[in-house]
C-alpha positions as CSV (number, residue, x, y, z in Angstrom):
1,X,18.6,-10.7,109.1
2,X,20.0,-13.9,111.0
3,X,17.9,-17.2,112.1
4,X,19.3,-19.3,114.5
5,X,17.4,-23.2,115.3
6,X,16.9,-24.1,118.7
7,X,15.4,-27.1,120.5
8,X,14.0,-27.0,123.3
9,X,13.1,-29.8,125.8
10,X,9.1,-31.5,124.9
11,X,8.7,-29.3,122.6
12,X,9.3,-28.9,118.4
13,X,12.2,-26.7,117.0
14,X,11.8,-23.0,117.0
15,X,13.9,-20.0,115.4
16,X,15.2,-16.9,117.3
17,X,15.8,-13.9,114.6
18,X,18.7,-12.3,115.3
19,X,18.0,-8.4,114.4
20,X,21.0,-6.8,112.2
21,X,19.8,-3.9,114.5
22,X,20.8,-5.7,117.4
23,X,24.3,-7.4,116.5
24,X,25.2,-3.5,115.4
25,X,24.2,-2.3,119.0
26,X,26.5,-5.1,120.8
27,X,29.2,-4.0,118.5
28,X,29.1,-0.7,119.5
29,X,28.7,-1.2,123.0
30,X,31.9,-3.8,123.1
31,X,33.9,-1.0,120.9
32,X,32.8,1.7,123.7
33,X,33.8,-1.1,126.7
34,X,37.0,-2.0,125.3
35,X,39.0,1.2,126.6
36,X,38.2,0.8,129.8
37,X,38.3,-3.1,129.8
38,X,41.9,-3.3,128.4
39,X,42.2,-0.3,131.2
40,X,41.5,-2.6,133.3
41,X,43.3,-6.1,132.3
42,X,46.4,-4.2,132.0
43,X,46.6,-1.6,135.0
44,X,44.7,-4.0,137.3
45,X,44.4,-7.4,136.2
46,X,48.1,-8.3,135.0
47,X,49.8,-6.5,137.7
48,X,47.6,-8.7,140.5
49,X,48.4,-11.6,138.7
50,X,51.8,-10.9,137.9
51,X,52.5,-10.2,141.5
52,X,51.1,-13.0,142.9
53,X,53.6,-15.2,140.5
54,X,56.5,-13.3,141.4
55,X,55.3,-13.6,145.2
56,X,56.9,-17.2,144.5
57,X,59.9,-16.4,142.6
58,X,63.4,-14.4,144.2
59,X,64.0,-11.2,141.4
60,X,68.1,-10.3,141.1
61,X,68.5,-6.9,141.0
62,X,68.8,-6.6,137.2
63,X,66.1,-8.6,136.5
64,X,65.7,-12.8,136.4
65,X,63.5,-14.7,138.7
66,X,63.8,-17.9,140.2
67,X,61.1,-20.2,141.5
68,X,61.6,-20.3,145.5
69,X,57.6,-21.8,145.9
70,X,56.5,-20.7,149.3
71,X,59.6,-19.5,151.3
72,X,58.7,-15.8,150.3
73,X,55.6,-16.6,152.6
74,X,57.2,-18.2,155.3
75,X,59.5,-14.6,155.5
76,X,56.4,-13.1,155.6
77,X,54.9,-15.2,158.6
78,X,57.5,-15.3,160.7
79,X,59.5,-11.6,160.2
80,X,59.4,-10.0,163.0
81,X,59.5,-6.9,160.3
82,X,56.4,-7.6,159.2
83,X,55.0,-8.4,162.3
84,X,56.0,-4.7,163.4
85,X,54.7,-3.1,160.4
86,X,50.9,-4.7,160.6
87,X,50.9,-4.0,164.0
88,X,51.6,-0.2,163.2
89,X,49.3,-0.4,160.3
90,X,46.3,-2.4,162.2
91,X,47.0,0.7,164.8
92,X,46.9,3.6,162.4
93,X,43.6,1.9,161.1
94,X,42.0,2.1,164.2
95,X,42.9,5.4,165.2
96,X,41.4,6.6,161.4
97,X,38.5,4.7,162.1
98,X,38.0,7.9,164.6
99,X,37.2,10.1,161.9
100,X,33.6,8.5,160.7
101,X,32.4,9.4,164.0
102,X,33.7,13.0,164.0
103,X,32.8,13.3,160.4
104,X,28.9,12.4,161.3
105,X,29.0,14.9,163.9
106,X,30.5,17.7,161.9
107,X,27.8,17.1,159.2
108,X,25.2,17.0,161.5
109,X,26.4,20.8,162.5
110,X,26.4,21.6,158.8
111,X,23.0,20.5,158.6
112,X,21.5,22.7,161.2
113,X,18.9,25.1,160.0
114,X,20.1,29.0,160.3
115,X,23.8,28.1,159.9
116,X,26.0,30.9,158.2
117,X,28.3,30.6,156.1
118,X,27.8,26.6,155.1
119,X,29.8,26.7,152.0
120,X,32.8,28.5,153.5
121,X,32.6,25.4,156.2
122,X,32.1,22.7,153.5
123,X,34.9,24.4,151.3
124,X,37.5,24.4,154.5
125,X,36.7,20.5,155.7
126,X,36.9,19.7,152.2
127,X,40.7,21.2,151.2
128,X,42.5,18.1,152.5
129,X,40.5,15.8,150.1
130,X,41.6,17.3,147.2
131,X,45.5,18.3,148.4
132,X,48.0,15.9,147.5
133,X,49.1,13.3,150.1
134,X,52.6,15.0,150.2
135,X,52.1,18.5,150.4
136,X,49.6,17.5,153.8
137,X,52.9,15.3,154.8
138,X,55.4,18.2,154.6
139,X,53.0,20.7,156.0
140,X,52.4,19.2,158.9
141,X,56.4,18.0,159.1
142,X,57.2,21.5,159.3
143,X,54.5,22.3,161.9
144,X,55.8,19.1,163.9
145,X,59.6,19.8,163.9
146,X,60.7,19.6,167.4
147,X,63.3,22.7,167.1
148,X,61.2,25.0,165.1
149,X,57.9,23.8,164.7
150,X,54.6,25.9,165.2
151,X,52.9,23.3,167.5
152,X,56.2,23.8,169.6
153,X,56.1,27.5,169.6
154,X,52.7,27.8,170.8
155,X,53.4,25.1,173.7
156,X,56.5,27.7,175.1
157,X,54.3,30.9,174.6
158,X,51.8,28.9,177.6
159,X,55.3,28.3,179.3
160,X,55.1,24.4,178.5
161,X,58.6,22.8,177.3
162,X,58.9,21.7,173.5
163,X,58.4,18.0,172.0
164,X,60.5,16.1,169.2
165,X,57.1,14.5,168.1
166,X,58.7,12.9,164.7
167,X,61.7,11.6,166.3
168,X,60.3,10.2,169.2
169,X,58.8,6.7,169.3
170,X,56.2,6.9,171.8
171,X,54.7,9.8,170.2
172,X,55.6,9.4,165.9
173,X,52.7,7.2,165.2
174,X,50.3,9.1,167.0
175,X,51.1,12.2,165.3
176,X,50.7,10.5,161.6
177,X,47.4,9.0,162.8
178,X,46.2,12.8,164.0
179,X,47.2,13.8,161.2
180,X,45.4,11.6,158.9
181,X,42.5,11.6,160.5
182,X,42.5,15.7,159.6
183,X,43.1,14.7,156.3
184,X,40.4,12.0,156.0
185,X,37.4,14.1,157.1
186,X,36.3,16.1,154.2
187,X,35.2,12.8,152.4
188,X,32.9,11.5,154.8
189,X,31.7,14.9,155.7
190,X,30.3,15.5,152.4
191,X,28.8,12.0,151.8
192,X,26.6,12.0,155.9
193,X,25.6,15.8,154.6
194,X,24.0,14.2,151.4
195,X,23.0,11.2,153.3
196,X,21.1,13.9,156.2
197,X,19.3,15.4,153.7
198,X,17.7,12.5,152.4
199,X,16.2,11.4,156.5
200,X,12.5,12.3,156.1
201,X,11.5,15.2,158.2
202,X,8.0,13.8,159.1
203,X,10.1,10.9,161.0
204,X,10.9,13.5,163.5
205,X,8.4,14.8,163.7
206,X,6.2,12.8,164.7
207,X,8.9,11.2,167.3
208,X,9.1,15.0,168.8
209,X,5.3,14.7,168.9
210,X,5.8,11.2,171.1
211,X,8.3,13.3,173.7
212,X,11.5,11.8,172.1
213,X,14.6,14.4,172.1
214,X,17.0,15.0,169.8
215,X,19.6,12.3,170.8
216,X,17.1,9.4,171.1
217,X,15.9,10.7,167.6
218,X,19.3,10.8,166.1
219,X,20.1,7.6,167.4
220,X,16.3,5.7,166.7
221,X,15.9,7.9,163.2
222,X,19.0,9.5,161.4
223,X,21.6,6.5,162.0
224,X,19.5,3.5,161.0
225,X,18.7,5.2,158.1
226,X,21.6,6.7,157.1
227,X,23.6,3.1,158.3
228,X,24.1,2.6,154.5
229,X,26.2,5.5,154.1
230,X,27.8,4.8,157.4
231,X,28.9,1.6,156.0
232,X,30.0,2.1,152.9
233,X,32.2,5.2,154.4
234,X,33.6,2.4,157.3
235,X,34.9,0.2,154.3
236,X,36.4,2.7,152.1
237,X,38.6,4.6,155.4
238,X,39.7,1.0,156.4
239,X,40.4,-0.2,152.8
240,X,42.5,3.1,152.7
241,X,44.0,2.8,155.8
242,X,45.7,-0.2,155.6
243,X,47.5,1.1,152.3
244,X,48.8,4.0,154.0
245,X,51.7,5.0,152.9
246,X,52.4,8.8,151.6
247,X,52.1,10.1,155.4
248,X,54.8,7.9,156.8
249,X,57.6,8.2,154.0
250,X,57.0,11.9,154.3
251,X,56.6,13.2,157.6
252,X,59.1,10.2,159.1
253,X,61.2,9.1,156.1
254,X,63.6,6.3,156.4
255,X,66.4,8.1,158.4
256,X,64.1,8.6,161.2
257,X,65.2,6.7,164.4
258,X,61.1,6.4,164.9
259,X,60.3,4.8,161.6
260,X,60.4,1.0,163.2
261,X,57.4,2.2,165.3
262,X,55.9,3.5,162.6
263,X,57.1,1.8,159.5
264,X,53.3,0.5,158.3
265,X,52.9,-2.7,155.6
266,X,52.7,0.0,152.3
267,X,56.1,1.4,153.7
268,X,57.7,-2.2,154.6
269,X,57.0,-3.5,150.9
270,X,58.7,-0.4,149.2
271,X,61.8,-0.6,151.3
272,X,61.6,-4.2,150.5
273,X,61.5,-4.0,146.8
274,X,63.2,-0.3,145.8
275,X,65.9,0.3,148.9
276,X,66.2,-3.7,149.5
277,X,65.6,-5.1,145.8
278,X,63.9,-8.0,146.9
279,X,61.2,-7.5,144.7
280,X,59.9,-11.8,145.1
281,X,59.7,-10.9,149.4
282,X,57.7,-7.7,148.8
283,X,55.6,-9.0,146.5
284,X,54.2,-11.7,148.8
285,X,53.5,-8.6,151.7
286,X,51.2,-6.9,149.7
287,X,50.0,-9.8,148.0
288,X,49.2,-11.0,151.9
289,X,48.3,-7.5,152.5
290,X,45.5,-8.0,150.0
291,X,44.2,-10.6,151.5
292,X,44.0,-9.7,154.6
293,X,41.5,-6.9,153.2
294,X,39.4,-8.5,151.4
295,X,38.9,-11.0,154.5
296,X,38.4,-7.7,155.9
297,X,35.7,-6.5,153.7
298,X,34.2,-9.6,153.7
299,X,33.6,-9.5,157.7
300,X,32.4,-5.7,157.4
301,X,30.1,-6.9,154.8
302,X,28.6,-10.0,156.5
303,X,28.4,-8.0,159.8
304,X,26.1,-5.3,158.4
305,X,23.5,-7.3,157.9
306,X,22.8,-6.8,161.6
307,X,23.2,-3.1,161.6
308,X,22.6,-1.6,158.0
309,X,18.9,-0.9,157.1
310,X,18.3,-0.4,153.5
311,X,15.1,1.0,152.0
């Protein structure tokens, strides 16, 4: 058994025993932590930091860096490349932010009472969750193609004349951003189900009782309670928007005449640093791209203190 002496302020010295119990607890609980926290330091915490140094420096292609200070940024603020590319990814962001919306009212349709075959449903909106990124990217490439493409095939079987929807500008980006919306649904979908079934029943009830109908009580009941969920859903689809990436280099690719239309911020920093080699220049877009979403977060997070109801 340890004693330690302390003083306090006014008052005479006193002794804090220090349990050989207890010192063998925090041992054990730093030897179970330290996995995950050198997990952490070295998947997370040295690359962020070791990006932001070489977001000052210009990298040769065999390695070397040398210390340019803030003319990496400077590229970064006045490219008209990068300009493009945020534009396209600020775009693709608000086109997935469509999918919370579609994703309430899907579970909402799951949660009605007498509904066959729920699981089947849940199983089906689910699937894209757990496919990878690429195999949704080339299945949807092939349904896409403008010369032999199933979406195509259906269009001339109603008489209606076939689309290059990849290779086109005006329509490239809008086709990814269908497409992941499809893909982002499941996730949401399952997190408003749980959230619905936790909207006490009595609350309806009694606002059926008053005359109110089933949009003014899904509007008054279910979404301020079930904001929370809304809200944490709203900041994980942006956070992941802004990083997309898989979607693009698959269903466009860089030979594409569309991929300037369509070329997001993920896509612009791996050309940058693996097709380019200019390892310092990409390293300051997505260091800039991760700023601008955690200002990002940080607005979504001040602003749903007028919105989110908790408890």
């Amino acid at each position: 058994m340890a004693t330690e002496t302390m003083t306090a302020a006014g008052s005479g010295p006193r002794t804090a025993v220090i349990d050989n119990g207890t010192r063998r607890d925090w041992l054990w609980a730093a030897l179970f932590l330290a996995p995950m926290a050198i997990g952490l330091a070295v998947f997370y915490l040295w690359p962020v930091l070791a990006t932001f140094y070489y977001s000052f420096t210009r990298m040769g292609v065999f390695g070397g860096a040398t210390w340019v200070g803030l003319d990496n940024y400077i590229k970064v603020l006045t490219s008209p490349k990068v300009q493009r590319a945020l534009v396209n990814t600020l775009l693709y962001t608000a086109v997935i932010i469509c999918s919370i919306p579609i994703s309430l009212v899907i579970a909402v349709l799951l949660e009605r009472r007498g509904l066959k075959f729920v699981g089947l449903f849940r199983l089906m909106f689910f699937l894209p969750v757990i496919t990878l990124p690429v195999a949704i990217g080339w299945l949807w490439k092939i349904l896409l193609n403008g010369n032999y493409g199933v979406v195509n095939a259906i269009l001339n079987d109603f008489g209606l004349p076939g689309y290059p929807w990849l290779a086109q500008s005006s329509t490239a980006l809008a086709a990814v951003s269908i497409v992941g919306v499809w893909a982002s649904i499941g996730y949401p979908v399952v997190l408003f189900v749980a959230a619905l079934k936790g909207v006490p029943r009595d609350l309806h009830e009694a606002a059926e009782i008053d005359g109110a109908g089933p949009v003014r009580r899904f509007f008054s009941i279910t979404i301020p309670v079930i904001s929370p969920t809304i809200f944490f859903v709203t900041v994980l689809t942006i956070i992941g928007a802004l990083q997309m990436f898989d979607l693009v280099y698959v269903m466009i690719g860089s030979q594409n005449p569309a991929i300037a239309d369509t070329e997001t911020v993920i896509y612009l920093f791996y050309r940058t640093a693996f097709i380019d080699n200019d390892k310092g220049l990409a390293s300051a877009i997505v260091f800039s791209l991760m700023i601008v979403v955690m200002l990002l977060t940080a607005f979504q997070f001040r602003l749903q203190r007028r919105w989110v109801h908790y408890g």
